[in-house]
Biopython code that builds the backbone (N, CA, C, O; Angstrom):
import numpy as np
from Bio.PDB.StructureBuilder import StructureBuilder

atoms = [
    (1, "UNK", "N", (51.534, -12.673, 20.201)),
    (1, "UNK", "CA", (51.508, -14.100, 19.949)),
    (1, "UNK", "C", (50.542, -14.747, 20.923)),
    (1, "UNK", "O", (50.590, -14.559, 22.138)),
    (2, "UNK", "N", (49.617, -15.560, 20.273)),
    (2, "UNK", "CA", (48.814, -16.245, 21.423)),
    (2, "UNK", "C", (49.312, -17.685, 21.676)),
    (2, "UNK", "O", (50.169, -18.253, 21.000)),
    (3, "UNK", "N", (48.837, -18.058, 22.451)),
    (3, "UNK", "CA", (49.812, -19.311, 23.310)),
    (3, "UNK", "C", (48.657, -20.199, 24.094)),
    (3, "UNK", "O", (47.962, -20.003, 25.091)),
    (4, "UNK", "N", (48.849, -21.590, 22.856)),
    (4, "UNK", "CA", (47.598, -23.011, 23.497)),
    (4, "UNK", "C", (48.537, -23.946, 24.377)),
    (4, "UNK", "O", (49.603, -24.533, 24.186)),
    (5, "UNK", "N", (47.516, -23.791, 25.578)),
    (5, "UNK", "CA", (48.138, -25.013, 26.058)),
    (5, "UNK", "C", (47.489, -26.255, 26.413)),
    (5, "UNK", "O", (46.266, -26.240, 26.554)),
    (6, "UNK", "N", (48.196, -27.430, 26.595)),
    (6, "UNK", "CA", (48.414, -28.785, 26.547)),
    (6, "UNK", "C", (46.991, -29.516, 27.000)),
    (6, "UNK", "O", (47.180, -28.869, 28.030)),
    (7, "UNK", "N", (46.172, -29.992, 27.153)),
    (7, "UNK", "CA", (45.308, -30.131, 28.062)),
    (7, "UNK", "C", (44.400, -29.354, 28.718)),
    (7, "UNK", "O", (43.987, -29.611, 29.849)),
    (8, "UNK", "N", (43.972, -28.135, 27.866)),
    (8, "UNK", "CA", (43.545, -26.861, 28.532)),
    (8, "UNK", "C", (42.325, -26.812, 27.215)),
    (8, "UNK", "O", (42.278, -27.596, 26.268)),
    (9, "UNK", "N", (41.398, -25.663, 27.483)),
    (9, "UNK", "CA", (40.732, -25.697, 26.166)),
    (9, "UNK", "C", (41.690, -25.028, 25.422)),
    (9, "UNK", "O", (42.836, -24.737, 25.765)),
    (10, "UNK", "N", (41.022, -24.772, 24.189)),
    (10, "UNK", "CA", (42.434, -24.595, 22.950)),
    (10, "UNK", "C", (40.982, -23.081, 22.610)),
    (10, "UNK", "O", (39.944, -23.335, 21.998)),
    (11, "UNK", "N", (41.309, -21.666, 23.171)),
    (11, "UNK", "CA", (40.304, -20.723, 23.304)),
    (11, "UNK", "C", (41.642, -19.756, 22.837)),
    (11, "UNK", "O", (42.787, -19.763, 23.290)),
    (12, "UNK", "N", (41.042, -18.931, 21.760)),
    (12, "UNK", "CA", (41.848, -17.877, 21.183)),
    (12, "UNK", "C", (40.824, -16.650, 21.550)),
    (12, "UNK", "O", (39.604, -16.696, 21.385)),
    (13, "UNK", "N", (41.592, -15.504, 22.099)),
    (13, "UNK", "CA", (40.818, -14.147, 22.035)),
    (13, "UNK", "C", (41.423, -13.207, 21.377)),
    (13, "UNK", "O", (42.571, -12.855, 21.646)),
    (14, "UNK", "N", (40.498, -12.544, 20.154)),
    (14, "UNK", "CA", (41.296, -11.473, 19.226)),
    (14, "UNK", "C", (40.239, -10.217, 19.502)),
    (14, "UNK", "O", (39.229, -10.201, 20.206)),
    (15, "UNK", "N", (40.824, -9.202, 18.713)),
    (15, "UNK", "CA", (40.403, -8.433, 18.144)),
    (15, "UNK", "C", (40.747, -8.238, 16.679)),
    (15, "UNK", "O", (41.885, -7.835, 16.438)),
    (16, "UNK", "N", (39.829, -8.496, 15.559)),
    (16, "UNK", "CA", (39.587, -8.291, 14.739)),
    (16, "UNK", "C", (39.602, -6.888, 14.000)),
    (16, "UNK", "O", (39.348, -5.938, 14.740)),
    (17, "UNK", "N", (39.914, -6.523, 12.362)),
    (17, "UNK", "CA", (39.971, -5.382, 11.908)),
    (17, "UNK", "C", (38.497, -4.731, 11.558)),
    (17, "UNK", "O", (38.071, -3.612, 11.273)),
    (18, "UNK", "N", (37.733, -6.605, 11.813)),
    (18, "UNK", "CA", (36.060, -5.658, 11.605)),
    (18, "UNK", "C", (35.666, -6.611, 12.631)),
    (18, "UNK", "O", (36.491, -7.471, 12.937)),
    (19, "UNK", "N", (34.714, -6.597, 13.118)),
    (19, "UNK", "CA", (33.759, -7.540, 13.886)),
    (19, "UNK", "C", (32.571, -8.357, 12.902)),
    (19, "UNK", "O", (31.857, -7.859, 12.032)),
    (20, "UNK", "N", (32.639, -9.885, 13.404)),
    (20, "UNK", "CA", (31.924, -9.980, 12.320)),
    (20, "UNK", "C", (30.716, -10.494, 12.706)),
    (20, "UNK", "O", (30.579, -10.953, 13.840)),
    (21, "UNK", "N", (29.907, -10.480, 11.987)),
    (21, "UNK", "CA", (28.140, -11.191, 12.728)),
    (21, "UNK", "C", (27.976, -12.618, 13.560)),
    (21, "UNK", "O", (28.878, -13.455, 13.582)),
    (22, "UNK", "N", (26.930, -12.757, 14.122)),
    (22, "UNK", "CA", (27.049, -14.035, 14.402)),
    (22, "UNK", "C", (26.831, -15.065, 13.280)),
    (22, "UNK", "O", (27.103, -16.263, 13.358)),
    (23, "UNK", "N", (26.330, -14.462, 12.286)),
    (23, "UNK", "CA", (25.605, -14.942, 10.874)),
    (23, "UNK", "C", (26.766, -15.346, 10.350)),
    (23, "UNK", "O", (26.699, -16.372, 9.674)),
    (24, "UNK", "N", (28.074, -14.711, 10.494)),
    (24, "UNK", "CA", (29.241, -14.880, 9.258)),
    (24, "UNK", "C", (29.544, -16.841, 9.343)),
    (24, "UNK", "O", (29.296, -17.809, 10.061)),
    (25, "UNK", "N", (30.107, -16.540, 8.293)),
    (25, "UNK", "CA", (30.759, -17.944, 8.244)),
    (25, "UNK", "C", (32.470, -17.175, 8.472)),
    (25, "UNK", "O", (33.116, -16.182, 8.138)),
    (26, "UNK", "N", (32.570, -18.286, 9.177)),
    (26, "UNK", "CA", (34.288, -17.306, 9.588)),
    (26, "UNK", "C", (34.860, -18.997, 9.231)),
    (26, "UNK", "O", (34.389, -20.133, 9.296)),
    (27, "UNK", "N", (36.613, -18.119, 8.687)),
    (27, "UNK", "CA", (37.315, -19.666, 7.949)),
    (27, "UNK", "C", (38.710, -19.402, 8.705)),
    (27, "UNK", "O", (39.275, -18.374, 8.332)),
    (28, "UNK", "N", (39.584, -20.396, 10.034)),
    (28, "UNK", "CA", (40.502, -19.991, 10.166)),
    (28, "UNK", "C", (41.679, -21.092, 9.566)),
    (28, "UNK", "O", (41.443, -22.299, 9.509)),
    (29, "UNK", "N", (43.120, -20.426, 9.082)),
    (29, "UNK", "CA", (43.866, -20.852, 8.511)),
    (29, "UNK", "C", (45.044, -20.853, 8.825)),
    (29, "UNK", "O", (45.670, -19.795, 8.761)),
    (30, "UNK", "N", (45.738, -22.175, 9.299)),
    (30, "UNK", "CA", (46.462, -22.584, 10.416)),
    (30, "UNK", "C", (48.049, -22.370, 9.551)),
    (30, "UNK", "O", (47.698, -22.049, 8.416)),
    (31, "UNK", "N", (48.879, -22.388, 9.568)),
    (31, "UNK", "CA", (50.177, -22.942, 8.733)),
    (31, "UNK", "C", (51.846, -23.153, 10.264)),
    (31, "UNK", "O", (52.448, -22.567, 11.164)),
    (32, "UNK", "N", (51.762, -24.206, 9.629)),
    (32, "UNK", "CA", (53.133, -24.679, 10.880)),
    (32, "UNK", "C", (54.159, -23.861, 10.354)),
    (32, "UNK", "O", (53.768, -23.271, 9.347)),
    (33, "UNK", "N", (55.407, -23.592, 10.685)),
    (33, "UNK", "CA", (55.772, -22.324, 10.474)),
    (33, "UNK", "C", (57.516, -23.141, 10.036)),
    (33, "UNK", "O", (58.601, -22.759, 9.596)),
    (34, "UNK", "N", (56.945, -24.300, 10.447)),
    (34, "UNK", "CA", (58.586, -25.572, 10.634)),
    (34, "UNK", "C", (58.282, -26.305, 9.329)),
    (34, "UNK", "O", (59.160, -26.146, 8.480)),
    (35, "UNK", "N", (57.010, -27.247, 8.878)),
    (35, "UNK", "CA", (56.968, -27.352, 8.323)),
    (35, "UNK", "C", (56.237, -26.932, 6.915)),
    (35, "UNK", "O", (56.371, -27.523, 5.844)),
    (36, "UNK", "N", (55.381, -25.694, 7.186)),
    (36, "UNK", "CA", (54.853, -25.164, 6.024)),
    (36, "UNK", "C", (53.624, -25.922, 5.957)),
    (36, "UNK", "O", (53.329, -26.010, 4.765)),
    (37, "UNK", "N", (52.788, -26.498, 6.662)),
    (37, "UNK", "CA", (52.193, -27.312, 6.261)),
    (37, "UNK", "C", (50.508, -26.354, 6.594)),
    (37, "UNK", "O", (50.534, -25.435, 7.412)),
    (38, "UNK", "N", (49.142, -26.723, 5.855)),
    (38, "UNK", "CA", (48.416, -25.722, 5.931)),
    (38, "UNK", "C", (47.195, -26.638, 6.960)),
    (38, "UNK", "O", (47.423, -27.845, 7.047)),
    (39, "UNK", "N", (45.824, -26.051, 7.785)),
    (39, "UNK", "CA", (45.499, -26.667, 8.418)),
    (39, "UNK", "C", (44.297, -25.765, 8.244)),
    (39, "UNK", "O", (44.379, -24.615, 7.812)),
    (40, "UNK", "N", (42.880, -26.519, 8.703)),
    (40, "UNK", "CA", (41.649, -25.860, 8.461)),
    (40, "UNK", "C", (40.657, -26.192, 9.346)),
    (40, "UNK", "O", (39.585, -26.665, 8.969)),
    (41, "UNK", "N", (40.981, -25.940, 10.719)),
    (41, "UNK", "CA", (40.369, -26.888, 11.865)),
    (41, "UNK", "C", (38.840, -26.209, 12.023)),
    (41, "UNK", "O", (38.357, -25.153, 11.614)),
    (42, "UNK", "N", (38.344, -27.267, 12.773)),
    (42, "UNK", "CA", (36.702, -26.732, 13.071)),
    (42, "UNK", "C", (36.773, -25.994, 14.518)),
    (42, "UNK", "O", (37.306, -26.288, 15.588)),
    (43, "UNK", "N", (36.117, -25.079, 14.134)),
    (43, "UNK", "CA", (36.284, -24.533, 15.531)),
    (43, "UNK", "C", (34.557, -23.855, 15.979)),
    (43, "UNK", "O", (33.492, -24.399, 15.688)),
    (44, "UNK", "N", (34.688, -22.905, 16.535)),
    (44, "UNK", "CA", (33.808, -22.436, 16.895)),
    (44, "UNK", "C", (34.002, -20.669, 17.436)),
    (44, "UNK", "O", (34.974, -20.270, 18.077)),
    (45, "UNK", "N", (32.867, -19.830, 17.006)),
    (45, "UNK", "CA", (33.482, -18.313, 17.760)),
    (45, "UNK", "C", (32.205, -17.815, 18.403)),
    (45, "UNK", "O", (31.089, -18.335, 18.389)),
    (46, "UNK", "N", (32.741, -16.351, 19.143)),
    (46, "UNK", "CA", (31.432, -16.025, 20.042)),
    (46, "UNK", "C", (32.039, -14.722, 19.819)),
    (46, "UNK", "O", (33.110, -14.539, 19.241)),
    (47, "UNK", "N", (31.232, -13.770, 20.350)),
    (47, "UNK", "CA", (31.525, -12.459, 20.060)),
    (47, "UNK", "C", (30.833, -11.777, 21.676)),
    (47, "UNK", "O", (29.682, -11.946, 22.077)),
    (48, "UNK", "N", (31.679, -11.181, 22.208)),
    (48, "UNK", "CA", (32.060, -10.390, 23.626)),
    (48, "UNK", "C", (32.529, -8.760, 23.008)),
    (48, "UNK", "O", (33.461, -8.484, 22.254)),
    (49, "UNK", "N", (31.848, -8.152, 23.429)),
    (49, "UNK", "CA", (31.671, -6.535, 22.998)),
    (49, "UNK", "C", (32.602, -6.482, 21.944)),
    (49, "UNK", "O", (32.193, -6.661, 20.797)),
    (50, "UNK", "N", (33.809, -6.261, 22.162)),
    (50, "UNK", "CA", (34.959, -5.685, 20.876)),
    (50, "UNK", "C", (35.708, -7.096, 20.326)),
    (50, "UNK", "O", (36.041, -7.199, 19.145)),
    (51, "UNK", "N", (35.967, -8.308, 21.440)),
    (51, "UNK", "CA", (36.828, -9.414, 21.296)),
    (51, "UNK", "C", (35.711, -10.586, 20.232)),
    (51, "UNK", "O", (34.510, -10.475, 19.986)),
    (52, "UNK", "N", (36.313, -11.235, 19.967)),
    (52, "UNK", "CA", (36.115, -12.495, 19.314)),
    (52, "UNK", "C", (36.968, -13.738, 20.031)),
    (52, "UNK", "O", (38.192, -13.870, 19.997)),
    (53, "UNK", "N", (35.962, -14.651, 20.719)),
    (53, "UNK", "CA", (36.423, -15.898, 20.929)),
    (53, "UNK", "C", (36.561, -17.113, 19.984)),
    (53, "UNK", "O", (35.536, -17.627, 19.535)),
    (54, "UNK", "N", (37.605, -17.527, 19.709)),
    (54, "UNK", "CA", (37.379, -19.307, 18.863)),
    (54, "UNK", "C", (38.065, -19.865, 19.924)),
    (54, "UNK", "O", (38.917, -19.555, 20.757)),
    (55, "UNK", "N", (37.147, -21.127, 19.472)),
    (55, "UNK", "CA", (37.364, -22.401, 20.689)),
    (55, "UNK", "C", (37.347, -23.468, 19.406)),
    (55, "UNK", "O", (36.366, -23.764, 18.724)),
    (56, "UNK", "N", (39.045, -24.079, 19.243)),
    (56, "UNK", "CA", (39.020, -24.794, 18.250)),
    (56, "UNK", "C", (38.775, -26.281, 19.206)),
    (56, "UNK", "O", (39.130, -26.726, 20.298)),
    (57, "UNK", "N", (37.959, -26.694, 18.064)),
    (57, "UNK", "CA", (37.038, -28.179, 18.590)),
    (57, "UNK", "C", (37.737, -29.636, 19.091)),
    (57, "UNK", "O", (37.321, -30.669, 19.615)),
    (58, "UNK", "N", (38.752, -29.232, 18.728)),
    (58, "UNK", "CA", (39.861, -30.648, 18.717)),
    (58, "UNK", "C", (41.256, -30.482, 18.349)),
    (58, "UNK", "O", (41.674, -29.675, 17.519)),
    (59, "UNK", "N", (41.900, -31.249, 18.981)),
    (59, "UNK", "CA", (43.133, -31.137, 18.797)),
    (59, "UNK", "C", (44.023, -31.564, 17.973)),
    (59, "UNK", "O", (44.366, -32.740, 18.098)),
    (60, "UNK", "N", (44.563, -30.846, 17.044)),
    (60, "UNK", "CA", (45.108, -31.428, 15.885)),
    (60, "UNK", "C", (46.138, -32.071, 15.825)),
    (60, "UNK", "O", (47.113, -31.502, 16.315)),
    (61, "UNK", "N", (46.328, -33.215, 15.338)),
    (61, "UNK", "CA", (47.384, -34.326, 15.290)),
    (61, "UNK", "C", (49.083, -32.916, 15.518)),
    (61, "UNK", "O", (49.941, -33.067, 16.387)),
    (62, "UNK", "N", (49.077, -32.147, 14.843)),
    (62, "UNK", "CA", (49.940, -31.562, 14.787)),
    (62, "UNK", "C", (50.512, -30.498, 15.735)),
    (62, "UNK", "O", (51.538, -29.823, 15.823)),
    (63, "UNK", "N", (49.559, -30.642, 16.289)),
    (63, "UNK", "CA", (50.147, -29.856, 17.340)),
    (63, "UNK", "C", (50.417, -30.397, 18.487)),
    (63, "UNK", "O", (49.669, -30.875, 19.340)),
    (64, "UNK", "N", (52.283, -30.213, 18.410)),
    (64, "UNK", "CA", (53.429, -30.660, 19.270)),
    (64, "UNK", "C", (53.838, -29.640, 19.844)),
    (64, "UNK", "O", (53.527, -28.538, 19.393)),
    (65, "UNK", "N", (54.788, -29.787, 21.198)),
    (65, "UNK", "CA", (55.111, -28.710, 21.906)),
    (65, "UNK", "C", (55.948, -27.929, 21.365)),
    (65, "UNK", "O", (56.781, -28.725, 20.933)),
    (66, "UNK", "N", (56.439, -26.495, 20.982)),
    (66, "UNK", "CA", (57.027, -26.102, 20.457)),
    (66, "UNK", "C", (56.657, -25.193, 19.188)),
    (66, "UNK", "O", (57.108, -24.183, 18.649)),
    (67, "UNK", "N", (55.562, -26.119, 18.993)),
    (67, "UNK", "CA", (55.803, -26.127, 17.281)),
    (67, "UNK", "C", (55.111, -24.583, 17.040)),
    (67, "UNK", "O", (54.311, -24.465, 17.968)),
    (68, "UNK", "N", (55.077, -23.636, 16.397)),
    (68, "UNK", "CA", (54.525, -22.065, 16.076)),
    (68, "UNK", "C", (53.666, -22.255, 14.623)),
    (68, "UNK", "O", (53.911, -23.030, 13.699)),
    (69, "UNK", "N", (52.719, -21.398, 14.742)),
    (69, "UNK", "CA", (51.905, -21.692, 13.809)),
    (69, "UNK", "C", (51.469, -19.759, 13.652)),
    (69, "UNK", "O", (51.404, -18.946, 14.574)),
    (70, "UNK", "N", (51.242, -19.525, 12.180)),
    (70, "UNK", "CA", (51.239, -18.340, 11.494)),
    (70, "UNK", "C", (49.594, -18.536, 11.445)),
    (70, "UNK", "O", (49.213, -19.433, 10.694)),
    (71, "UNK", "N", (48.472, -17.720, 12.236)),
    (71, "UNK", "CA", (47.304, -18.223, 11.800)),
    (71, "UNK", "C", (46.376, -16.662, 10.967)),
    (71, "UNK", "O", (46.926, -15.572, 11.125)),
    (72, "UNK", "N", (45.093, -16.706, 10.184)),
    (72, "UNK", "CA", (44.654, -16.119, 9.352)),
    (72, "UNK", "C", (43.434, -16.611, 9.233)),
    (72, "UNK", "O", (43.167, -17.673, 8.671)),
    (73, "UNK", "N", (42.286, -15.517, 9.997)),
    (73, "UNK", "CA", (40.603, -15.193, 10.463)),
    (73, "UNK", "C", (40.368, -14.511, 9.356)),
    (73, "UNK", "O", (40.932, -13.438, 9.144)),
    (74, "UNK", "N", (39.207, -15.239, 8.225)),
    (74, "UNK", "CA", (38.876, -14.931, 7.052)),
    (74, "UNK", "C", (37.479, -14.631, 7.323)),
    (74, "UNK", "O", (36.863, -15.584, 7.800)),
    (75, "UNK", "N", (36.748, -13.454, 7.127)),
    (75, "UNK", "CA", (35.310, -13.815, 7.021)),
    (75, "UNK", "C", (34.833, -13.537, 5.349)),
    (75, "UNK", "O", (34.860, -12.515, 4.663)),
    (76, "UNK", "N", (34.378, -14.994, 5.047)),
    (76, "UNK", "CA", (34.710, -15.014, 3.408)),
    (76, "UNK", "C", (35.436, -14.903, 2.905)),
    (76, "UNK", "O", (36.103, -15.930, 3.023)),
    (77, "UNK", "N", (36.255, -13.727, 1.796)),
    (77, "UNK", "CA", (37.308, -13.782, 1.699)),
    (77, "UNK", "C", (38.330, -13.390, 2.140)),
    (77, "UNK", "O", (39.449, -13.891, 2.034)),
    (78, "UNK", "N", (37.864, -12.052, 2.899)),
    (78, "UNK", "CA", (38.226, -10.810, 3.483)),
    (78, "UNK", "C", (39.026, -11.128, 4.833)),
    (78, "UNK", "O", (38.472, -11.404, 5.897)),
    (79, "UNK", "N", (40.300, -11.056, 4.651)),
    (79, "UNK", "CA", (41.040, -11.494, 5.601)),
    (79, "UNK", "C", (40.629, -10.212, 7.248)),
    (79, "UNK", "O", (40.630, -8.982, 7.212)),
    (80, "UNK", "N", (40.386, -10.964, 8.265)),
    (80, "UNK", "CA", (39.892, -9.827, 9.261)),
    (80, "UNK", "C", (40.935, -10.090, 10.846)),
    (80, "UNK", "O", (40.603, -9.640, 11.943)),
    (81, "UNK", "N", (42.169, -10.888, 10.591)),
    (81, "UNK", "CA", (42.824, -11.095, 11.794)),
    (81, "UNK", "C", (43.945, -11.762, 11.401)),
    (81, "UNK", "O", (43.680, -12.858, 10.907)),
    (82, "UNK", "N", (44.979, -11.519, 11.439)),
    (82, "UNK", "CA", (46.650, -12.420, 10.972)),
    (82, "UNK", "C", (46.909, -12.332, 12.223)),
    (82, "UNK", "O", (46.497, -11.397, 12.911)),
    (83, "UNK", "N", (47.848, -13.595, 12.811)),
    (83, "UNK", "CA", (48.347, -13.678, 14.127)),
    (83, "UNK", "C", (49.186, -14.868, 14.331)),
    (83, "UNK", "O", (48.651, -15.805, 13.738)),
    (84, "UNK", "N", (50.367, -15.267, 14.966)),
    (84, "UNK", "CA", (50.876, -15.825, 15.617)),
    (84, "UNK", "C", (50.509, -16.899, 16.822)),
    (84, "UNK", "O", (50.202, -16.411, 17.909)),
    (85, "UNK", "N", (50.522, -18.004, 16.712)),
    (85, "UNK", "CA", (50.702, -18.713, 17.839)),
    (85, "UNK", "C", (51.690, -20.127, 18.398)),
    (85, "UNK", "O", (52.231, -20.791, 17.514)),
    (86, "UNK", "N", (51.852, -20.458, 19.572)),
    (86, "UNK", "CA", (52.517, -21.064, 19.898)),
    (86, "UNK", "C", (51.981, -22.154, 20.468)),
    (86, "UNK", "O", (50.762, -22.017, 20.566)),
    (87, "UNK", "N", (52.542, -23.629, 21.070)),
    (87, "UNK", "CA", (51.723, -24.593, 21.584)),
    (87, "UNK", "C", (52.956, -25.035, 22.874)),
    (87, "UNK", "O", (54.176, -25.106, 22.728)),
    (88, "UNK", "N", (52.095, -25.300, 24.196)),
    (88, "UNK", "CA", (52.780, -25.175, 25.009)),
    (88, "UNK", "C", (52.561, -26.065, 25.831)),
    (88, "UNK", "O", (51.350, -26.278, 25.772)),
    (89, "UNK", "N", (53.291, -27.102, 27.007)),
    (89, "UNK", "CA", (53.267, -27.774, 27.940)),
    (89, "UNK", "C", (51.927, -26.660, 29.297)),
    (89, "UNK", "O", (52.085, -25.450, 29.459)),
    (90, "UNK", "N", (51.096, -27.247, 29.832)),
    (90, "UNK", "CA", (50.277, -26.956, 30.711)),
    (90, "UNK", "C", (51.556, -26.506, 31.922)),
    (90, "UNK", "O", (52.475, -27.311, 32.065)),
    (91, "UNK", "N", (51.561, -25.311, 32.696)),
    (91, "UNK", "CA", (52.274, -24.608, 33.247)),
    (91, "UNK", "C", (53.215, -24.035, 33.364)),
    (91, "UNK", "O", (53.678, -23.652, 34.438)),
    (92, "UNK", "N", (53.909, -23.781, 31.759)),
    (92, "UNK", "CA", (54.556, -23.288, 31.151)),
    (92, "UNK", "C", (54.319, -21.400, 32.038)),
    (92, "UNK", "O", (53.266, -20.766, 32.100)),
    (93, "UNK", "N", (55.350, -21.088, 32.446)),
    (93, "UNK", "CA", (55.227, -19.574, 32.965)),
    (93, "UNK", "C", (55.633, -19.060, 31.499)),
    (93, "UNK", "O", (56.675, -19.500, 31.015)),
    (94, "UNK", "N", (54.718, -17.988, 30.648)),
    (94, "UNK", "CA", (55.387, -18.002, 29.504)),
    (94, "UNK", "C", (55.897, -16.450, 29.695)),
    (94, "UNK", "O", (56.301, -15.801, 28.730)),
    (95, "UNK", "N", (55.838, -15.881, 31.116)),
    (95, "UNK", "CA", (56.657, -14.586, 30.935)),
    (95, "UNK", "C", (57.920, -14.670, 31.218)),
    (95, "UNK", "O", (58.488, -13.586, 31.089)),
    (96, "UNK", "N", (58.788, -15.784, 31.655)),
    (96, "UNK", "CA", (60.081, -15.874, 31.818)),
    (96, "UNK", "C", (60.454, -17.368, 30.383)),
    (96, "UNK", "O", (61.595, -17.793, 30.203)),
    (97, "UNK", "N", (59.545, -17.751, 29.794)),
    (97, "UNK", "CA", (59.581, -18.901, 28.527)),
    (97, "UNK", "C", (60.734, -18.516, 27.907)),
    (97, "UNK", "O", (60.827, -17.300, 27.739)),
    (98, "UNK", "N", (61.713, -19.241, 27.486)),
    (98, "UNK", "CA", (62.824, -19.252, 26.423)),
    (98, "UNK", "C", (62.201, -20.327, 25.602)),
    (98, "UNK", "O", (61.985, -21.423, 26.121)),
    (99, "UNK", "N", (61.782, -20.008, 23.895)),
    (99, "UNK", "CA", (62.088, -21.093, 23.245)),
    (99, "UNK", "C", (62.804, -21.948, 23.011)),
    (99, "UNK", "O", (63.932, -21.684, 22.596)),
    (100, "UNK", "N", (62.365, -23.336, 23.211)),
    (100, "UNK", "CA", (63.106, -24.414, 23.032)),
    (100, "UNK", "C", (63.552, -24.942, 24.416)),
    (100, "UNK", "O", (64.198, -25.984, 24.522)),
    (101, "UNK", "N", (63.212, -24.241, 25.392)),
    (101, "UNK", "CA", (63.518, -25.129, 26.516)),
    (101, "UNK", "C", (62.659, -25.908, 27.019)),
    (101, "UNK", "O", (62.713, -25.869, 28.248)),
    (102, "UNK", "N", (61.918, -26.573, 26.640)),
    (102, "UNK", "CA", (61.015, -27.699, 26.531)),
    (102, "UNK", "C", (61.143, -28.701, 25.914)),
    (102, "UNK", "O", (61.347, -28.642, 24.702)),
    (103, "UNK", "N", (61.051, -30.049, 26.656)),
    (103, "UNK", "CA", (61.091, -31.014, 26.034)),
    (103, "UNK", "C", (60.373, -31.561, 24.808)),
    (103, "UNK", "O", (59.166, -31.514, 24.571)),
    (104, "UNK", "N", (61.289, -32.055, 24.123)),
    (104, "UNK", "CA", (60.664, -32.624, 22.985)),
    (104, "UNK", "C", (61.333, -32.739, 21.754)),
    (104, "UNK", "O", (61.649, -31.877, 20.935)),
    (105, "UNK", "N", (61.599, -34.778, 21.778)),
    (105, "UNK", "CA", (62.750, -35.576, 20.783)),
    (105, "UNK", "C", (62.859, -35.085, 19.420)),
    (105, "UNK", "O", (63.728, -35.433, 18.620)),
    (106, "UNK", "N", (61.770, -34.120, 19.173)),
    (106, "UNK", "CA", (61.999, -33.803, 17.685)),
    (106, "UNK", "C", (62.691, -32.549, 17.326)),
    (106, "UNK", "O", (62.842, -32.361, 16.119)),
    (107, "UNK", "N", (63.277, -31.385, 18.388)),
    (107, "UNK", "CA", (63.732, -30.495, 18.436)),
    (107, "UNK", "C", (65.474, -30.660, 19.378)),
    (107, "UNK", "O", (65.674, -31.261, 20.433)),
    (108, "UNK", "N", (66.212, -30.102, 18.754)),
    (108, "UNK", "CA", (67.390, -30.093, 19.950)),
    (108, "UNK", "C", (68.194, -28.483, 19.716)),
    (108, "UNK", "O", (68.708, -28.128, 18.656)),
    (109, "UNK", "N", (68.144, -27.742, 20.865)),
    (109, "UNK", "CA", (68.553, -26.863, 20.784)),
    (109, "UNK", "C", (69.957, -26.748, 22.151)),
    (109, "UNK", "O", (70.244, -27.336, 23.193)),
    (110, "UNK", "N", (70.290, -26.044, 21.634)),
    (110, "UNK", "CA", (72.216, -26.006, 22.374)),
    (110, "UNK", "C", (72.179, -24.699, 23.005)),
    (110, "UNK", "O", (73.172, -24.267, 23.590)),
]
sb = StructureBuilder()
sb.init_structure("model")
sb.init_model(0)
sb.init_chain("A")
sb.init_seg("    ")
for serial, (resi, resn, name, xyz) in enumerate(atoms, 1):
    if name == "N":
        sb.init_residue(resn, " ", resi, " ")
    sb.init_atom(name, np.array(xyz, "f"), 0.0, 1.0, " ", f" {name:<3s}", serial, name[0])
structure = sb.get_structure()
């Protein structure tokens, strides 16, 4: 699971099932996982020997603390990366993290 946080750049590093050119047009495809909802942000990628960087450009209205998002690296049609992520308060230790123990009025967990 990769994990954006708050005020930080919003920089994903994968590895991919192919690597793709700098030429590709790459399409990534966001979905909130709470509400189902689908997302198609602009981003940007770079390519580092085996990894792939995206540095999505802005921050999407929707992303609240908590919230998990199912994401999907298309080059064309050809799906080349499915992955998980999470959105997180800036100093979040996320190796001791329990979901949901973070604030925020739209979630209440017991």
């Amino acid at each position: 699971m990769k994990v954006l946080f708050f005020n930080d750049t919003l920089d994903i590093y994968l590895i991919p099932s192919e690597i793709p050119l700098i030429s590709d047009i790459l399409t990534l495809e966001l979905r909130n996982e709470v509400t189902n909802d689908l997302f198609y942000p602009n981003f940007t990628f770079t390519l580092t020997d085996l990894n792939v960087k995206i540095t999505l450009l802005e921050h999407l209205a929707d992303f609240k603390m908590n919230n998990k998002y199912s994401f999907v690296l298309k080059n064309g049609v050809k799906i080349i990366y499915i992955g998980k992520m999470i959105c997180l308060e800036n100093g979040t230790n996320i190796q001791t993290y329990e979901y949901g123990s973070q604030t925020n009025g739209r979630f209440q967990y017991t």
